[in-house]
C-alpha positions as CSV (number, residue, x, y, z in Angstrom):
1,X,73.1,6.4,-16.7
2,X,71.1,3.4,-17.1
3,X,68.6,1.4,-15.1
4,X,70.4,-1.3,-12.5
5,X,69.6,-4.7,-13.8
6,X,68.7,-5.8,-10.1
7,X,65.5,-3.9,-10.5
8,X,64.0,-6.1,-13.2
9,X,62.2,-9.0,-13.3
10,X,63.6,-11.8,-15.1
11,X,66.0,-11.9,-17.7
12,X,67.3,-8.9,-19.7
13,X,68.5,-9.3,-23.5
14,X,72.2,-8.1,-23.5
15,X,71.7,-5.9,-26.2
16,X,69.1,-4.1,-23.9
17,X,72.3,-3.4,-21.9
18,X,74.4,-0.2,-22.3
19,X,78.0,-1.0,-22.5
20,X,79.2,2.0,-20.9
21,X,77.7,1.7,-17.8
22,X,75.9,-2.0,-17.6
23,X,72.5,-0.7,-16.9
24,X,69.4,-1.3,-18.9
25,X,69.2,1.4,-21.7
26,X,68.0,4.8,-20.5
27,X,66.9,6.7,-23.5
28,X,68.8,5.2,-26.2
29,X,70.6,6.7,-28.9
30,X,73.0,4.6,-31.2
31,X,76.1,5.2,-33.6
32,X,75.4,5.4,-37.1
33,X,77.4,2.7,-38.4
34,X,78.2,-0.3,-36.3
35,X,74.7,0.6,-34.7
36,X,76.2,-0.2,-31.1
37,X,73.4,1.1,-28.2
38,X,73.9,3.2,-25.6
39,X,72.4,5.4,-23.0
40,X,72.1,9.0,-23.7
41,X,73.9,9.9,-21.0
42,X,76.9,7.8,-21.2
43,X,77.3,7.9,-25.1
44,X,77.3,12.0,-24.8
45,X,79.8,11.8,-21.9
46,X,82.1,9.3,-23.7
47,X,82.1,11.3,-26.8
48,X,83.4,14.3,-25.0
49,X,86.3,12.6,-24.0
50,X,86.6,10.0,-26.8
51,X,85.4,10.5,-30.2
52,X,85.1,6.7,-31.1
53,X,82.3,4.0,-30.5
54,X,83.2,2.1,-27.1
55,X,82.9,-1.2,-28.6
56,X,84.4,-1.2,-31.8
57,X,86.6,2.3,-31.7
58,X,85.1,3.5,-35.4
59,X,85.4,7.4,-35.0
60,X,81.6,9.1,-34.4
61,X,80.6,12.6,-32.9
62,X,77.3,13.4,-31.0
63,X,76.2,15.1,-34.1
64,X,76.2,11.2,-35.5
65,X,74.1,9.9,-33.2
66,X,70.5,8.7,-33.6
67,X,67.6,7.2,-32.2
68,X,67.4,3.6,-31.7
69,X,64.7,1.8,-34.1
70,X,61.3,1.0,-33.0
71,X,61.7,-2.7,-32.2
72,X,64.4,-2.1,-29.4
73,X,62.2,0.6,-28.3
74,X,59.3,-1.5,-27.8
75,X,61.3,-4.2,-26.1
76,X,62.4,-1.7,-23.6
77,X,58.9,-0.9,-23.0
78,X,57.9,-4.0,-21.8
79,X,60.3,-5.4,-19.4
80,X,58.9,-4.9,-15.9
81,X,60.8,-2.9,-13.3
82,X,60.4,-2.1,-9.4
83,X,59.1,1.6,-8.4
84,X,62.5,4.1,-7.6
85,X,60.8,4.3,-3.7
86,X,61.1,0.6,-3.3
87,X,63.4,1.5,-0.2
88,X,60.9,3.5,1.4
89,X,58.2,1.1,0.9
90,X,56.5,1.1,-2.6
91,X,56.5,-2.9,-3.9
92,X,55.0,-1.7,-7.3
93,X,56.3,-3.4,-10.2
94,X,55.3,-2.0,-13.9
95,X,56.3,-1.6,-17.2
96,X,59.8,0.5,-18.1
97,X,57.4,2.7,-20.1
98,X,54.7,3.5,-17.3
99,X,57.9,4.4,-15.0
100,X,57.5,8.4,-15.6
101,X,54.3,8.4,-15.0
102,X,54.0,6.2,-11.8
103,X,56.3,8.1,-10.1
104,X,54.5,11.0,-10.2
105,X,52.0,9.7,-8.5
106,X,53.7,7.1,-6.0
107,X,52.7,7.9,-2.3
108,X,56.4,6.9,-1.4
109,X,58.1,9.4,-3.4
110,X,60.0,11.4,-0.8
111,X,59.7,14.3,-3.0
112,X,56.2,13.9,-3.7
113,X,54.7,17.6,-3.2
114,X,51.7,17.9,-0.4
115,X,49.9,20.2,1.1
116,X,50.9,21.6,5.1
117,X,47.9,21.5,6.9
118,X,49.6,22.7,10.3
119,X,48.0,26.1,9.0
120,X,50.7,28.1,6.4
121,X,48.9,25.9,3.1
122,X,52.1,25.8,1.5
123,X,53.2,23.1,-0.5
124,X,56.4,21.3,0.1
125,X,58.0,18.1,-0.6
126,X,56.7,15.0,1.5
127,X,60.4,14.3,3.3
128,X,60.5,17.9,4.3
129,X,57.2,18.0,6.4
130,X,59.0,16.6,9.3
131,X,61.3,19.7,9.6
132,X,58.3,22.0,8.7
133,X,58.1,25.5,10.3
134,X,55.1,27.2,9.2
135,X,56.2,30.6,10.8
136,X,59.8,30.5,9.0
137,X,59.0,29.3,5.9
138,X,56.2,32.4,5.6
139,X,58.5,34.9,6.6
140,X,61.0,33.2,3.8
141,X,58.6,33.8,1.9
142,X,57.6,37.2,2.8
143,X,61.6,38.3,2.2
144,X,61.2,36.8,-1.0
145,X,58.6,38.3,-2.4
146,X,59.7,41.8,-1.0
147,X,63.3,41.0,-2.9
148,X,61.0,40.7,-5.7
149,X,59.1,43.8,-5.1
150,X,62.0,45.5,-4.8
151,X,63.7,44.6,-7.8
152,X,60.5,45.0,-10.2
153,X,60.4,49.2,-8.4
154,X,63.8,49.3,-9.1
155,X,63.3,48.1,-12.8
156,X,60.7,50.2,-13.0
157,X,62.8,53.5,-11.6
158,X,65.5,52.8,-14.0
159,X,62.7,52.3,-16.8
160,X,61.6,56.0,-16.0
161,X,64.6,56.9,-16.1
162,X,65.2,56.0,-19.4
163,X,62.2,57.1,-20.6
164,X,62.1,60.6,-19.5
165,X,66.0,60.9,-20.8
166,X,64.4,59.7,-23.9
167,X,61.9,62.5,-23.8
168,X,64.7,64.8,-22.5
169,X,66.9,63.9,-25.8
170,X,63.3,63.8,-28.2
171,X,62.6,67.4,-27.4
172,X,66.2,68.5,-28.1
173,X,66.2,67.3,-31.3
174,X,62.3,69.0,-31.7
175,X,64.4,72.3,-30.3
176,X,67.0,71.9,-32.6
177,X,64.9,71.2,-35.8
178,X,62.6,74.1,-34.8
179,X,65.7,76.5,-35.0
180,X,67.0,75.3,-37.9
181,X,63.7,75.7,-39.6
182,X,64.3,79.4,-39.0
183,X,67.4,79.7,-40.2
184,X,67.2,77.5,-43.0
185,X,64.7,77.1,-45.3
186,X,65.8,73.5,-46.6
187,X,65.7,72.4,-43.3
188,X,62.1,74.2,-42.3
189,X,60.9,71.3,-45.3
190,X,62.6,68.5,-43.5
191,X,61.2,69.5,-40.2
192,X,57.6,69.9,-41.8
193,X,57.8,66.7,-43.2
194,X,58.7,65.1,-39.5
195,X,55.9,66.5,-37.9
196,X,53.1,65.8,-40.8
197,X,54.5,62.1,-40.5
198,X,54.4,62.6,-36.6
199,X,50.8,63.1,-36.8
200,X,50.2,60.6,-39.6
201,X,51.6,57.3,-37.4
202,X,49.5,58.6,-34.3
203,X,46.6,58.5,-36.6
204,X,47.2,55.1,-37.3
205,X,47.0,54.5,-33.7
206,X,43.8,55.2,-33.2
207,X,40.5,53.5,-33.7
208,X,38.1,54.7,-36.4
209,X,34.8,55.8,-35.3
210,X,31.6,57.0,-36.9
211,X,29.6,59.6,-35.7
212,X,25.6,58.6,-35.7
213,X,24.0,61.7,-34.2
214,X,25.4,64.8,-35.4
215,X,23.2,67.1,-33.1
216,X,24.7,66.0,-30.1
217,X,27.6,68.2,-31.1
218,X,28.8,70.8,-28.7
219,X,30.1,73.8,-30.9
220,X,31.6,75.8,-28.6
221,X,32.4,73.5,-25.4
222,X,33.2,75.0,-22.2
223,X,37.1,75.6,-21.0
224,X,36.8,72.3,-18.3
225,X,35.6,70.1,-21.2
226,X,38.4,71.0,-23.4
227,X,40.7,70.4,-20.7
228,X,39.4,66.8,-19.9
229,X,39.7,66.2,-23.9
230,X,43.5,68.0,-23.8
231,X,44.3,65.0,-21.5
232,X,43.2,62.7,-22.9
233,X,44.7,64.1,-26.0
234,X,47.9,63.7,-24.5
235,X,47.7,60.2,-22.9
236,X,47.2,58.6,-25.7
237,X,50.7,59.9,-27.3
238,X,49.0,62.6,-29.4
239,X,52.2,64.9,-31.1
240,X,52.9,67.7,-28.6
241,X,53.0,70.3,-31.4
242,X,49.7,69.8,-32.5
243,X,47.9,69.5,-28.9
244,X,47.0,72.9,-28.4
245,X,45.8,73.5,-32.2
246,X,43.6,70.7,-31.3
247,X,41.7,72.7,-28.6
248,X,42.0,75.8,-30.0
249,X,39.7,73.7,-32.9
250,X,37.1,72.0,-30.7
251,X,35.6,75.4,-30.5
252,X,33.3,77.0,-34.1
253,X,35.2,80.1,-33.9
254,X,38.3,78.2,-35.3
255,X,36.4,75.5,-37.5
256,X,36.4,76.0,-41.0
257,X,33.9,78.5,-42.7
258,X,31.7,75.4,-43.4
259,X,31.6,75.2,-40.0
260,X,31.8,78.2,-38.6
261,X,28.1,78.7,-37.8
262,X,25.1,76.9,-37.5
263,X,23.4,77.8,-40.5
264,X,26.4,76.4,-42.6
265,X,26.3,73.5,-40.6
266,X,23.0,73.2,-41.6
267,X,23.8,73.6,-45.3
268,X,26.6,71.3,-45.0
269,X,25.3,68.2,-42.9
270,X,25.1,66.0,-46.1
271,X,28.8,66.8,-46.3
272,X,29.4,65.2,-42.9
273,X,29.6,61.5,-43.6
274,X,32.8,62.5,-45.9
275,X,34.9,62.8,-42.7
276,X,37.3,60.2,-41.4
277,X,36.8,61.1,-37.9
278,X,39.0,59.1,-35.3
279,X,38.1,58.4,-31.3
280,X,39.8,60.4,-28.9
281,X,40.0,57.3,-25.9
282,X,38.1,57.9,-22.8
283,X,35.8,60.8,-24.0
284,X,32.9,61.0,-26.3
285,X,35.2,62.9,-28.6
286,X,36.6,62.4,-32.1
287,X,39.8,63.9,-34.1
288,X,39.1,64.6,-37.8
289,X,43.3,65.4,-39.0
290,X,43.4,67.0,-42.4
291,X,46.2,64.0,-42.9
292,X,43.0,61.7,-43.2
293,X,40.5,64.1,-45.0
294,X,42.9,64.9,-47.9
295,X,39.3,64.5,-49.6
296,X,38.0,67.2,-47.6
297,X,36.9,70.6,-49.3
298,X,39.3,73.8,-47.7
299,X,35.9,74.9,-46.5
300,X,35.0,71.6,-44.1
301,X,39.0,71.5,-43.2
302,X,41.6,73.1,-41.8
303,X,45.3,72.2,-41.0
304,X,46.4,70.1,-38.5
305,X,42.6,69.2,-38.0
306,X,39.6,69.3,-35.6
307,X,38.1,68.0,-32.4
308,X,34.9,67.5,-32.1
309,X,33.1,66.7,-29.0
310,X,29.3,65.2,-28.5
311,X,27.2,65.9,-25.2
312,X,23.5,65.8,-24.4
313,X,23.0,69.0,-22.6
314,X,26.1,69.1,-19.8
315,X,26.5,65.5,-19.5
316,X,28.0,63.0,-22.1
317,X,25.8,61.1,-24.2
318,X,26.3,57.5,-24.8
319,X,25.4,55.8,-28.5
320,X,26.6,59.0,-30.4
321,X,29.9,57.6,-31.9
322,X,30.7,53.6,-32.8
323,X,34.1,52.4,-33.3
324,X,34.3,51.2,-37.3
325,X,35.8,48.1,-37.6
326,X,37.5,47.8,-41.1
């Protein structure tokens, strides 16, 4: 709907005037051929009804409509119109395009949004203040919020939910293939494959690291530590089949025979800087997967791969592994 002509000052150009509904234009749009102006609004509305230009009756559809040019744009701009509050006391008068943007701000505007200062801080519309009840409109809110509350723990419940039936239906399927792979040797390849690519996209998970101080290296870390690392194994979505071959591995008497004692780790510490090694998250650990040291002699590696974990005496040390950024 347009702008009533009563609130202007001075004369208005009849072709500033929509023909629909007699007010000034509210953002135009005009027909493409006779080029007949008319407020969005009432042009949209017509259409709907009547698919023809209300002056002239050529056929158009609101597809066919388009803005109106510039120089009607600019005239619109600059006739001078009262303030929409001018019945609860605002005697501003300004141009149609500063409008918007005085209302906002005008200190009549019923609806303008204030602060209560009767204790609650709540902001509210100005016409509503009068009728203002600190006490119910915090417990409205209160409810609210607890309807909220509710709903997100109920999302979250039924999110569980589907997760763990996901898991439920994942280690089915793991069941299923690791019988099959039994009884069939076609299907033992298949279920191989799985797993290796298993391990391969967690891999590509985590962050690369490189290991600056080999001698912090703990070969044969105590049962507590490997359990802190088995954790944090698992929280960060490390394959459940190879978990426990993992840990077995964080310990020399499972490394590789390059490994397996000190004095051919002695021999081999040149051979070190070979290894992709990846950061276990949370612990001042790293994963070397054969997956990533195809490059690896059999000697240095072993299938699925090794943990290796860095200490200064019993506690952690800090500044022995650095996260490679490629």
């Amino acid at each position: 709907m347009g702008f009533d002509l009563n609130r202007f000052q001075g004369e208005v150009d009849e072709e500033l005037v929509c023909p629909i509904c007699s007010g000034v234009l509210e953002d135009p749009l005009q027909a493409p051929e006779c080029e007949h102006a008319f407020c969005q609004v009432c042009i949209h509305e017509w259409v709907s009804r009547q698919p023809t230009c209300p002056v002239d009756r050529q056929p158009i559809t609101s597809a066919q409509l388009r803005p109106v040019p510039r120089i009607l744009k600019n005239l619109l701009s600059r006739l001078c119109i009262t303030c929409d509050n001018i019945s609860f006391g605002c005697t501003s008068v300004m141009k149609l395009d500063a409008l918007a943007s005085h209302l906002e701000d005008c200190p009549h505007n019923p609806k303008r949004p204030i602060r209560c200062e009767q204790g609650c801080g709540l902001v509210i519309p100005k016409d509503e203040i009068k009728d203002h009840n600190c006490v119910r409109e915090l417990r409205s809110l209160i409810h609210t919020q607890q309807q909220k509350l509710g709903d997100f723990q109920q999302g979250m419940a039924e999110l569980r939910f589907q997760i763990s039936e996901q898991k439920r239906e994942l280690q089915l399927l793991k069941d299923f293939m690791r019988a099959m792979r039994i009884s069939n040797p076609a299907m033992r390849a298949i279920a191989d494959r799985m797993e290796r690519d298993e391990v391969i996209r967690w891999s590509n998970t985590l962050t690369r690291a490189r290991v600056t101080r080999w001698g912090g290296m703990i070969s044969t870390p105590e049962v507590a530590l490997r359990t802190l690392v088995k954790r944090a194994l698992s929280e960060c979505n490390c394959p459940p089949h190879i978990v426990d071959d993992l840990i077995e591995r964080a310990h020399e008497s499972r490394w590789p025979p390059g490994l397996s004692s000190l004095e051919t780790r002695q021999a081999n510490r040149r051979q070190y800087e070979n290894f992709v090694c990846k950061r276990i998250p949370g612990r001042q650990a790293v994963v070397v997967l054969q997956c990533d040291n195809t490059h690896m002699s059999e000697d240095m590696m072993v299938e699925p791969g090794l943990v290796m974990i860095f200490a200064h005496g019993s506690n952690f040390s800090r500044g022995v592994l650095e996260d490679v950024v490629d």
